[in-house]
Structures are given as structure tokens and as C-alpha cells.
KEBA-876106 format. One record per residue: chain; y, x, z of N, C-alpha, C in turn; residue number from 1. Coordinates in nm, 3 decimals, always signed. Example, Ala and Ser with C-alpha at 12.3 -4.5 7.8 and 13.67 -1.06 7.14 Angstrom:
2
<kette:A	n_yy:-0.569	n_xx:+1.319	n_zz:+0.780	ca_yy:-0.450	ca_xx:+1.230	ca_zz:+0.780	c_yy:-0.330	c_xx:+1.320	c_zz:+0.780	nr:1>
<kette:A	n_yy:-0.225	n_xx:+1.285	n_zz:+0.708	ca_yy:-0.106	ca_xx:+1.367	ca_zz:+0.714	c_yy:+0.003	c_xx:+1.290	c_zz:+0.787	nr:2>
***
This chain:
104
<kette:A	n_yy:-7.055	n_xx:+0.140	n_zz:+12.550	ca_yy:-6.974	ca_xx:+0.247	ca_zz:+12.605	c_yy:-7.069	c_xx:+0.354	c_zz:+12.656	nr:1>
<kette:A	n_yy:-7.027	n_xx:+0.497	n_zz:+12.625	ca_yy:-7.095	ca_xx:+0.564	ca_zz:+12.704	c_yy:-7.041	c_xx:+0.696	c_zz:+12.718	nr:2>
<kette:A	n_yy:-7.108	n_xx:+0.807	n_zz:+12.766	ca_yy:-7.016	ca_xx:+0.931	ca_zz:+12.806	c_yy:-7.103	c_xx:+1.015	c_zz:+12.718	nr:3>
<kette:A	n_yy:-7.208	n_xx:+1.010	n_zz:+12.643	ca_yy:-7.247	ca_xx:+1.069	ca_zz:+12.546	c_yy:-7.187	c_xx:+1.064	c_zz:+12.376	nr:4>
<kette:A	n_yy:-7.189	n_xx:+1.161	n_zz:+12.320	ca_yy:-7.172	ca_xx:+1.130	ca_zz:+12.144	c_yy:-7.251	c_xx:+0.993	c_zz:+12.122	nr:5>
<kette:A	n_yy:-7.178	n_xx:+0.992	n_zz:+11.937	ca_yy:-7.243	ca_xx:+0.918	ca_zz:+11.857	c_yy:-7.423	c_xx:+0.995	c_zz:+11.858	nr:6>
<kette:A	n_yy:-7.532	n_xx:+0.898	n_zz:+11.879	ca_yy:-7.640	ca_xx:+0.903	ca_zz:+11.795	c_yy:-7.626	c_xx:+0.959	c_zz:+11.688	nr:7>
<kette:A	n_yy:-7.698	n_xx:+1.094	n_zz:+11.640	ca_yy:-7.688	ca_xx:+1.096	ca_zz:+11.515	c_yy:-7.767	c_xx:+1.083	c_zz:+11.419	nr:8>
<kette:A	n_yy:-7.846	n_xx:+0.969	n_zz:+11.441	ca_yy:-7.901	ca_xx:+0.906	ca_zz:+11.344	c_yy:-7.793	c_xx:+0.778	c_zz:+11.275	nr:9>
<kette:A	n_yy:-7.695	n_xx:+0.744	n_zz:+11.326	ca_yy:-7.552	ca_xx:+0.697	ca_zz:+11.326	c_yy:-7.492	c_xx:+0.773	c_zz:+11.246	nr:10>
<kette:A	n_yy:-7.418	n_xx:+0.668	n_zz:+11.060	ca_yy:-7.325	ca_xx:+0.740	ca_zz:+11.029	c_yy:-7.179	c_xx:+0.716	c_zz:+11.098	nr:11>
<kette:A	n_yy:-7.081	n_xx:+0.799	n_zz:+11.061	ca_yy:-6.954	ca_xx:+0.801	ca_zz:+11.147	c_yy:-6.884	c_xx:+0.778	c_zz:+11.066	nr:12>
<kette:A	n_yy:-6.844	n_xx:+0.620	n_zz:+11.011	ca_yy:-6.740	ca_xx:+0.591	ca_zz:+10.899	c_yy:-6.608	c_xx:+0.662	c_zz:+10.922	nr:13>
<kette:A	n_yy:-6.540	n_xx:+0.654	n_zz:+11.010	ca_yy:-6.456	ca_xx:+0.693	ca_zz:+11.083	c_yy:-6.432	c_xx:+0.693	c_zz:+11.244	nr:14>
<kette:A	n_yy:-6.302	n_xx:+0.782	n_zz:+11.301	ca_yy:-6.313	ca_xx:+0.824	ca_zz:+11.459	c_yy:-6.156	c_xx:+0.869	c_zz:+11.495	nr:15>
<kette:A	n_yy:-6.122	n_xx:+0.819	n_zz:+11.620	ca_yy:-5.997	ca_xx:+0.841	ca_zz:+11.641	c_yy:-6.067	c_xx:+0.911	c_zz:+11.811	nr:16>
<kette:A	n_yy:-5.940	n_xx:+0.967	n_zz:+11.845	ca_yy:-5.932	ca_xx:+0.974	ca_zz:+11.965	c_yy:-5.817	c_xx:+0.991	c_zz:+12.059	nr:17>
<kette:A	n_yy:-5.793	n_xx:+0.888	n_zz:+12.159	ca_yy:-5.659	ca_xx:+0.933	ca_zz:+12.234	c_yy:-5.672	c_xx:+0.881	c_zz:+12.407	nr:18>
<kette:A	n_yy:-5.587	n_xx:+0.876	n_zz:+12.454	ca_yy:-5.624	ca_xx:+0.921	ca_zz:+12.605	c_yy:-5.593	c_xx:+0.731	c_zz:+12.636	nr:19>
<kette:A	n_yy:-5.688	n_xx:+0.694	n_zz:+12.746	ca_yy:-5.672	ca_xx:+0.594	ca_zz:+12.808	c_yy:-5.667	c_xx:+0.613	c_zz:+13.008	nr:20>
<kette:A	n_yy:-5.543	n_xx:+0.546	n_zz:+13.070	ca_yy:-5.559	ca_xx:+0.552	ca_zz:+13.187	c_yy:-5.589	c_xx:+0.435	c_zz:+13.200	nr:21>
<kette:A	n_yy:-5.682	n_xx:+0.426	n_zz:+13.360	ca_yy:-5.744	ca_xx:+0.333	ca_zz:+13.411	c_yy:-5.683	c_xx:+0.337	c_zz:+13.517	nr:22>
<kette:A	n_yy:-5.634	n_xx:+0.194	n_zz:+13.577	ca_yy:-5.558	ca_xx:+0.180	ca_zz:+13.727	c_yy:-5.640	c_xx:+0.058	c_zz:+13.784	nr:23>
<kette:A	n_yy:-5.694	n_xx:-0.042	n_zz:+13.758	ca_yy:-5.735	ca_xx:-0.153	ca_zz:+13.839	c_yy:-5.905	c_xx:-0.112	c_zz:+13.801	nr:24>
<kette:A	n_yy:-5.937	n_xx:-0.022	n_zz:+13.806	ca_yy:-6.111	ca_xx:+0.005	ca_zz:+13.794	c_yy:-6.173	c_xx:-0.072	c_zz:+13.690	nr:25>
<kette:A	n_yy:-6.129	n_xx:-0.072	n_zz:+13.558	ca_yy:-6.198	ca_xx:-0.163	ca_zz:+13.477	c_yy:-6.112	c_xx:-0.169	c_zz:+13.355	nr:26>
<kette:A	n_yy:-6.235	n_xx:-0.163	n_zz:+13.252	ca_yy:-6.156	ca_xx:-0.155	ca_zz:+13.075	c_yy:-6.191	c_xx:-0.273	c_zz:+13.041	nr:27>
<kette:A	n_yy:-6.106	n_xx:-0.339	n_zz:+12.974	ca_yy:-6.178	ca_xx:-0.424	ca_zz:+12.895	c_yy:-6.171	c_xx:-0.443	c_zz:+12.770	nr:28>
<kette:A	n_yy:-6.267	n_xx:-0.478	n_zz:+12.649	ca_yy:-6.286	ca_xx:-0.405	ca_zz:+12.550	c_yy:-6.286	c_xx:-0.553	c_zz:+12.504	nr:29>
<kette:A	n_yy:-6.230	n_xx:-0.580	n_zz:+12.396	ca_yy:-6.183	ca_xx:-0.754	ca_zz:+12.319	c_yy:-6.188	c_xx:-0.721	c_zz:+12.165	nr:30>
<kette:A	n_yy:-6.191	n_xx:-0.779	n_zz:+12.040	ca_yy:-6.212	ca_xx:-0.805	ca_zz:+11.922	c_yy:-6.077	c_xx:-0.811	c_zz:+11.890	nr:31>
<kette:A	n_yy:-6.035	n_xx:-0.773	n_zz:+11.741	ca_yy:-5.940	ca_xx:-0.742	ca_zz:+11.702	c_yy:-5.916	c_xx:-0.864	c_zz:+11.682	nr:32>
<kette:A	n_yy:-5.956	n_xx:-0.976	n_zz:+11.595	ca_yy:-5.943	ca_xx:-1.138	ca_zz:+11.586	c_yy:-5.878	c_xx:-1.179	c_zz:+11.756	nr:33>
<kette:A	n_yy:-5.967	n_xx:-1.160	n_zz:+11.863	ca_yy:-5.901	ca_xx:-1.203	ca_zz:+11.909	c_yy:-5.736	c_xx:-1.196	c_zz:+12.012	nr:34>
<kette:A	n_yy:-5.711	n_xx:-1.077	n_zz:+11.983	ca_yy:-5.582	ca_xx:-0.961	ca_zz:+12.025	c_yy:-5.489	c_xx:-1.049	c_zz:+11.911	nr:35>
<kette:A	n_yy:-5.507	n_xx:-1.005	n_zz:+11.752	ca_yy:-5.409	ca_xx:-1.073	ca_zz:+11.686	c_yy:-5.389	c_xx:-1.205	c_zz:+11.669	nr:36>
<kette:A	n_yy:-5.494	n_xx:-1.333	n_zz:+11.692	ca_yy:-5.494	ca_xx:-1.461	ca_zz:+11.733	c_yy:-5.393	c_xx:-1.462	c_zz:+11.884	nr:37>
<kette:A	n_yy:-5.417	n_xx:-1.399	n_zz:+11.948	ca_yy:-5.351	ca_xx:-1.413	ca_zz:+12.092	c_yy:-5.149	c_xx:-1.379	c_zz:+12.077	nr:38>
<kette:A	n_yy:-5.167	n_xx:-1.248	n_zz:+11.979	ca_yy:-5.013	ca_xx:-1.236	ca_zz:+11.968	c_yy:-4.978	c_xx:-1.311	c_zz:+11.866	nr:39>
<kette:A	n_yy:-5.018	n_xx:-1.423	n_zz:+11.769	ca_yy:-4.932	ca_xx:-1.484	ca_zz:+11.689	c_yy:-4.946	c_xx:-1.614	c_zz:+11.717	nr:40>
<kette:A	n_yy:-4.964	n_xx:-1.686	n_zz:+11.790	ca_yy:-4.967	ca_xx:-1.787	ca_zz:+11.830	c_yy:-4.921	c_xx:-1.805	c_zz:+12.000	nr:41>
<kette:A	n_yy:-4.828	n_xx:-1.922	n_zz:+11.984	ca_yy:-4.780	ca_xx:-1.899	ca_zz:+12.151	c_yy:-4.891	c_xx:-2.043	c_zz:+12.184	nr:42>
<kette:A	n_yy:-4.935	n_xx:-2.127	n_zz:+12.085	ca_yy:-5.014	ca_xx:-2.280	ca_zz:+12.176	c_yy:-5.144	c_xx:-2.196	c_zz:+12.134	nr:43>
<kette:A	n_yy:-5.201	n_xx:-2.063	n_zz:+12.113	ca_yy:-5.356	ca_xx:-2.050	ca_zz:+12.085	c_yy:-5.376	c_xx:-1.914	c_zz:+12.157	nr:44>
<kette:A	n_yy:-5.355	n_xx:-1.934	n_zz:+12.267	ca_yy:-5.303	ca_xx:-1.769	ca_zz:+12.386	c_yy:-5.463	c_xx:-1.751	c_zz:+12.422	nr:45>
<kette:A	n_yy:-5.537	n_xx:-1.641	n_zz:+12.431	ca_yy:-5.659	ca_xx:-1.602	ca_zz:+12.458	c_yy:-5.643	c_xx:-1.617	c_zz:+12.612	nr:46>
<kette:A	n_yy:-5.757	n_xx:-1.653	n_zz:+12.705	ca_yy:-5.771	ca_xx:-1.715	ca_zz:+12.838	c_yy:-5.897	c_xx:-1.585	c_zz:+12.896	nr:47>
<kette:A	n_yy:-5.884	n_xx:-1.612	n_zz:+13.017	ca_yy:-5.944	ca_xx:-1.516	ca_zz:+13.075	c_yy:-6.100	c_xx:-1.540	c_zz:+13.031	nr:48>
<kette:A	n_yy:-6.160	n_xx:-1.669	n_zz:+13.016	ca_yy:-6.281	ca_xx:-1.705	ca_zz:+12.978	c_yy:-6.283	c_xx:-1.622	c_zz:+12.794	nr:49>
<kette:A	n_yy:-6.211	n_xx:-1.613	n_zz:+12.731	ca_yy:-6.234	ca_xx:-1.540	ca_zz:+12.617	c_yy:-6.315	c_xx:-1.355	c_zz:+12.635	nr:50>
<kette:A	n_yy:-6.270	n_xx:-1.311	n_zz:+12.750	ca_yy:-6.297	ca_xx:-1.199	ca_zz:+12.764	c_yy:-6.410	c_xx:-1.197	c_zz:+12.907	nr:51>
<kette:A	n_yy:-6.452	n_xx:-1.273	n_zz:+12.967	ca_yy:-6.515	ca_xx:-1.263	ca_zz:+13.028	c_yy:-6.661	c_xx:-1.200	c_zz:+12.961	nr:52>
<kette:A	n_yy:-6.686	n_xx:-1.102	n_zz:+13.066	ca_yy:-6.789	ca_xx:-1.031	ca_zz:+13.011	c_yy:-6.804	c_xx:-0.914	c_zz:+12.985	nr:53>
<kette:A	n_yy:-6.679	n_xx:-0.839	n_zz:+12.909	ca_yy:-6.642	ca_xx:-0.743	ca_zz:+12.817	c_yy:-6.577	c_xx:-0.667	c_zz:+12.891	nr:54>
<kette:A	n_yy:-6.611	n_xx:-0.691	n_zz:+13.024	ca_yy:-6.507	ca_xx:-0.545	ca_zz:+13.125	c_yy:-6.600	c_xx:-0.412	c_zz:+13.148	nr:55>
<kette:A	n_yy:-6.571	n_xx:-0.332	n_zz:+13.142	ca_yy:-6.651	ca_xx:-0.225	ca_zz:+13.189	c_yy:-6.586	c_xx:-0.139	c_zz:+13.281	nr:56>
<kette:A	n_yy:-6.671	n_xx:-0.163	n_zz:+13.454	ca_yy:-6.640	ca_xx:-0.050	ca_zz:+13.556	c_yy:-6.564	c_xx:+0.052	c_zz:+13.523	nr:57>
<kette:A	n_yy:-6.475	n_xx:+0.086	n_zz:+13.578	ca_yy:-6.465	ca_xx:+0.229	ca_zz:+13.567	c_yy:-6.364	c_xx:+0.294	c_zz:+13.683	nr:58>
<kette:A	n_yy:-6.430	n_xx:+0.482	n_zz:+13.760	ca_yy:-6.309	ca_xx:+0.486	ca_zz:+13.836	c_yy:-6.172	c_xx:+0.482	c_zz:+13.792	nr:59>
<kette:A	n_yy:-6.090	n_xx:+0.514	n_zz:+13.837	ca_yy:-5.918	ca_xx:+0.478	ca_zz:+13.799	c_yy:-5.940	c_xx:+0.646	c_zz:+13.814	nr:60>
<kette:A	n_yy:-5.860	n_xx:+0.639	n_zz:+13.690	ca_yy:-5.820	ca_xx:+0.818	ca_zz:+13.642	c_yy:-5.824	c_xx:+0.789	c_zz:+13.475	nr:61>
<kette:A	n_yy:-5.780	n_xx:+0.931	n_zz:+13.469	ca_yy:-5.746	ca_xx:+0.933	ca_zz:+13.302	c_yy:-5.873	c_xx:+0.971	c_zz:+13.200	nr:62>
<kette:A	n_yy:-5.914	n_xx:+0.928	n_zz:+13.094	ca_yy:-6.007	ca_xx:+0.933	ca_zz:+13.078	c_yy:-5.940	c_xx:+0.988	c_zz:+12.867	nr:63>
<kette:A	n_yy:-6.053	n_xx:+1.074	n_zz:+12.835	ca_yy:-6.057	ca_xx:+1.080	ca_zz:+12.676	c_yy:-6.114	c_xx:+1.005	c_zz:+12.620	nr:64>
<kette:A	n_yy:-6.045	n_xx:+0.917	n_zz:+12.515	ca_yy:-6.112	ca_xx:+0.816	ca_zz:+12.463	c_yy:-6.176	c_xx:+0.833	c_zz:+12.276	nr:65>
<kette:A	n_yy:-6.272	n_xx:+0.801	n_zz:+12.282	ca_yy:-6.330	ca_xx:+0.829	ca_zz:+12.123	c_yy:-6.369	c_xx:+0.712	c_zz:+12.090	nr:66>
<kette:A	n_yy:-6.365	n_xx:+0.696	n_zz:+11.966	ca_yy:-6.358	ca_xx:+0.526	ca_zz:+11.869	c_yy:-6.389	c_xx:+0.548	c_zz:+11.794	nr:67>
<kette:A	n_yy:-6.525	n_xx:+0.559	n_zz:+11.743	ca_yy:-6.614	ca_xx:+0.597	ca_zz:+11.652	c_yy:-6.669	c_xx:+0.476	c_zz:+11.600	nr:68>
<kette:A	n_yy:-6.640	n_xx:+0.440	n_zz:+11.429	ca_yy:-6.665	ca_xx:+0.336	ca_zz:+11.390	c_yy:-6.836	c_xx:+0.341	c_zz:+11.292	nr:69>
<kette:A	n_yy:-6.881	n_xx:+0.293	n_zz:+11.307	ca_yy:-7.017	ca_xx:+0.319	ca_zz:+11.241	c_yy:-7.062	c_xx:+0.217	c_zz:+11.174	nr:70>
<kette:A	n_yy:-6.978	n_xx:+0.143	n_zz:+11.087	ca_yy:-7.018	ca_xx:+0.080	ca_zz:+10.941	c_yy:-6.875	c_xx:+0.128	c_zz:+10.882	nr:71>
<kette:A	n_yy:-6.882	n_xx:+0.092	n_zz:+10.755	ca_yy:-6.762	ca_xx:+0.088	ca_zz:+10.644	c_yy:-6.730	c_xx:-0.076	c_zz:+10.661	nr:72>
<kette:A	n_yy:-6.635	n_xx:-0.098	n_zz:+10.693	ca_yy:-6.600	ca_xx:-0.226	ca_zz:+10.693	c_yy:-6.655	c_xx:-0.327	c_zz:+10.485	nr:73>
<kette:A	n_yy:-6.600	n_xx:-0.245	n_zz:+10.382	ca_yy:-6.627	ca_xx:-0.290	ca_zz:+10.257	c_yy:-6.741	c_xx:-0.298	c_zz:+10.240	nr:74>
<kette:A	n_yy:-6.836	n_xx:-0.203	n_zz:+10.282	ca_yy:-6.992	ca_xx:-0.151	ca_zz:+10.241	c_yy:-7.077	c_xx:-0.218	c_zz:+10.266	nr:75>
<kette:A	n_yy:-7.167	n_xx:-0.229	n_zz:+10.233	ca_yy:-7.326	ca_xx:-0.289	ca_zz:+10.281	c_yy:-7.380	c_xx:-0.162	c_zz:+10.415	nr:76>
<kette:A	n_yy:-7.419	n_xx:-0.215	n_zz:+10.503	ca_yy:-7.471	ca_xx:-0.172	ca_zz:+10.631	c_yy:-7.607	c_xx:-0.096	c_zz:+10.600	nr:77>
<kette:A	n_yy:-7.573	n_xx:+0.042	n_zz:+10.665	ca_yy:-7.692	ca_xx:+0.112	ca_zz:+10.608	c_yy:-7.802	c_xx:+0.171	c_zz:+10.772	nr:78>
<kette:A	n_yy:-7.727	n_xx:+0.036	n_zz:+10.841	ca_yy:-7.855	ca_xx:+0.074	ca_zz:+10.975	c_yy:-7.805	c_xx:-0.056	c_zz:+11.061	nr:79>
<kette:A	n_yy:-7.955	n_xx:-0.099	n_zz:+11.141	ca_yy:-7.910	ca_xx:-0.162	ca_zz:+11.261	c_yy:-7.913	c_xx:-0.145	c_zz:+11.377	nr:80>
<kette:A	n_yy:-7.828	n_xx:-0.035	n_zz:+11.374	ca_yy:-7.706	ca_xx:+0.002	ca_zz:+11.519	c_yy:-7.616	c_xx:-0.070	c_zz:+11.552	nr:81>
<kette:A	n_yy:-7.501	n_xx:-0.068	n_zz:+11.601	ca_yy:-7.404	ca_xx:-0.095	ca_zz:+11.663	c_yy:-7.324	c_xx:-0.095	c_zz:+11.517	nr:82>
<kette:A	n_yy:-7.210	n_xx:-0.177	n_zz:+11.538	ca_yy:-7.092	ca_xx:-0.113	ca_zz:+11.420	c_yy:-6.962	c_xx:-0.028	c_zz:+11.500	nr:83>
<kette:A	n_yy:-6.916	n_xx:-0.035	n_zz:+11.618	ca_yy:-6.873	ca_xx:+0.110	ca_zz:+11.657	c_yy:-6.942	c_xx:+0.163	c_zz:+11.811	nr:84>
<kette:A	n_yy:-6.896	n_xx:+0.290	n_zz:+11.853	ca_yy:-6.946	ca_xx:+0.357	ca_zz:+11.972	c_yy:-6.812	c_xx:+0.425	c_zz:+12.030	nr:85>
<kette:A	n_yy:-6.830	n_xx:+0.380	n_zz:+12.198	ca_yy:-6.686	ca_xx:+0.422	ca_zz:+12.260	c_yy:-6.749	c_xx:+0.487	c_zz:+12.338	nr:86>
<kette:A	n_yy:-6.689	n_xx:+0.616	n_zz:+12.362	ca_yy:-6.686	ca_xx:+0.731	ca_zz:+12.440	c_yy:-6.570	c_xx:+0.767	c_zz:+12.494	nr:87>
<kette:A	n_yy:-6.596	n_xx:+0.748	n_zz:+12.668	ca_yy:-6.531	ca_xx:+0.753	ca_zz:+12.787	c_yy:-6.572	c_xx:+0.902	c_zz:+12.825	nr:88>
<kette:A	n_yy:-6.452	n_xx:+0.987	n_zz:+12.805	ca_yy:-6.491	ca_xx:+1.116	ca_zz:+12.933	c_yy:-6.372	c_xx:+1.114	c_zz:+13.013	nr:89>
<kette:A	n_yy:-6.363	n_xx:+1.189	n_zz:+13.151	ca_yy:-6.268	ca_xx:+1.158	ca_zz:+13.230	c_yy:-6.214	c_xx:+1.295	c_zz:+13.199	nr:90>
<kette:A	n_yy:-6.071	n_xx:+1.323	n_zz:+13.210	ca_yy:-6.007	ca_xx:+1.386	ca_zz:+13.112	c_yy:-5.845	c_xx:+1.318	c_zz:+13.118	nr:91>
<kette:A	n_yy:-5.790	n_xx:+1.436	n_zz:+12.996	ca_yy:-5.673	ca_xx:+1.386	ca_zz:+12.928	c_yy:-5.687	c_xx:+1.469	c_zz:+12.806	nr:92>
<kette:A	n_yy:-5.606	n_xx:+1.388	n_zz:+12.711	ca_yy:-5.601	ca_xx:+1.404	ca_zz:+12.573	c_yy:-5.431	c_xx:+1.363	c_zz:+12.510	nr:93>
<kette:A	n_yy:-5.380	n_xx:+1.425	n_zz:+12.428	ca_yy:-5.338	ca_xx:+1.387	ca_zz:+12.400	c_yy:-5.273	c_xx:+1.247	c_zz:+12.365	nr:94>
<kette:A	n_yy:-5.128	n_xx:+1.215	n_zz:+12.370	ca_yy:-5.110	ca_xx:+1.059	ca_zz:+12.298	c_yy:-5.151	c_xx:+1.034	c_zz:+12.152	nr:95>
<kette:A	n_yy:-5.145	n_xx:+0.892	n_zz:+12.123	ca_yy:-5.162	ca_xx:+0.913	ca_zz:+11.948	c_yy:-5.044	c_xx:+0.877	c_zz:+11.980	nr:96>
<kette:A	n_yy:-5.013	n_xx:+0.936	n_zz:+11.792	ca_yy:-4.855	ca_xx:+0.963	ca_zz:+11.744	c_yy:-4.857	c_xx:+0.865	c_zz:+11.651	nr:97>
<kette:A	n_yy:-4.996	n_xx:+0.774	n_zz:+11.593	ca_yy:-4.963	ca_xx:+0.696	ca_zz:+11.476	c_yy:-5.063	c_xx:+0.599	c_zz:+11.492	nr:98>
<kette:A	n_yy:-5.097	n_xx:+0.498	n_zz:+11.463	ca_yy:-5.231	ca_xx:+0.400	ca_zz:+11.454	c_yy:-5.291	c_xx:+0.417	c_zz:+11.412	nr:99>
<kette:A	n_yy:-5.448	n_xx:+0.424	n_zz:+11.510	ca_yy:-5.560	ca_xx:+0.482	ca_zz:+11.479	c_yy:-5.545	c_xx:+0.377	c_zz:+11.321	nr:100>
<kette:A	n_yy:-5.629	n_xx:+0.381	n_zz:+11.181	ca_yy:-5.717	ca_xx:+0.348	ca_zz:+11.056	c_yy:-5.638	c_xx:+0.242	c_zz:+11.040	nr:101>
<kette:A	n_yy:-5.486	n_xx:+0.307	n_zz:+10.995	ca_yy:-5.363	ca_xx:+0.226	ca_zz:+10.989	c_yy:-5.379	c_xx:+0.272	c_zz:+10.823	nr:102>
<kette:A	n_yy:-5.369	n_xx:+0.181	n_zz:+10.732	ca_yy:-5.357	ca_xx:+0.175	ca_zz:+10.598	c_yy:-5.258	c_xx:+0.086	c_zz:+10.513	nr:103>
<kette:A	n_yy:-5.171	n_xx:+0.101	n_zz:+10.454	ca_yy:-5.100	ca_xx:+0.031	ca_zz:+10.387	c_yy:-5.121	c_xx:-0.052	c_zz:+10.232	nr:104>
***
């Protein structure tokens, strides 16, 4: 997480951006495996020990959120960076109107 851009020595497969509020001082940032493991199963429910770790401080206020993905999920990896970069500014932004790298 950070309040700077992507590196741009970082390519930018893709990037969404939409507004996140913060009320209990803290984001916490979890794996898509384990979000959709957690909603389709009622005996395989993700536990607080699954996410321990993955909180990040933050004051309570509204913040602009950027989701900058930096591999191609299909592709061969053409750096070893990160595979995405989240950018927190405090702010407001618009809602999203549709799901972020929603494909049919």
C-alpha cells in the first residue's frame, strides 16, 4: 500500500479506481481465493487467523482508492515486483457503477 503511483519501471496490466471509507482505523486487504472460499461454503468460513496480518492502519475518512494490477494474469511475468499496487489518497471519488476486470 502506498500514497504514491505505480513505479514506473512497473507495467500496468490493468487499474480501477473507486472510493473506500474507513470507520474502525484499518483496511484489510485478503485474496480473492479466500473471499470466494468464504462466501460459498457455510462449514469452510474464513477465521480471523486467515487474515491476520493483512490490516493496514489507517485514519477513518474517505479515501481514493487505485488497484493497479501489474502482471497479466495469462502471461509470463515480465518483472519481479509485486503483482498489484494499492494506492490510498484521502479524498473522495466517485462510486463504481460496474465490477472492477469483470469479464464474461
Amino acid at each position: 500500500m502506498s500514497a504514491s503511483p505505480v513505479d514506473p519501471q512497473f507495467p500496468i496490466a490493468r487499474q480501477t479506481i473507486g472510493p473506500l471509507t474507513v470507520t474502525k482505523g484499518e483496511q484489510i486487504v485478503v485474496n480473492h481465493e479466500n473471499l470466494t472460499t468464504t462466501a460459498n461454503s457455510r462449514t469452510n468460513a474464513s477465521t480471523h487467523q486467515d487474515w491476520y496480518g493483512s490490516a493496514i492502519d489507517l485514519p477513518n475518512g474517505n479515501y481514493a482508492r487505485t488497484i493497479s494490477q501489474l502482471t497479466e494474469p495469462e502471461l509470463s511475468r515480465t518483472h519481479d515486483g509485486p503483482d498489484f499496487h494499492l494506492q490510498l489518497i484521502p479524498g473522495e471519488t466517485p462510486n463504481w457503477t460496474t465490477t472492477a476486470w469483470f469479464a464474461l
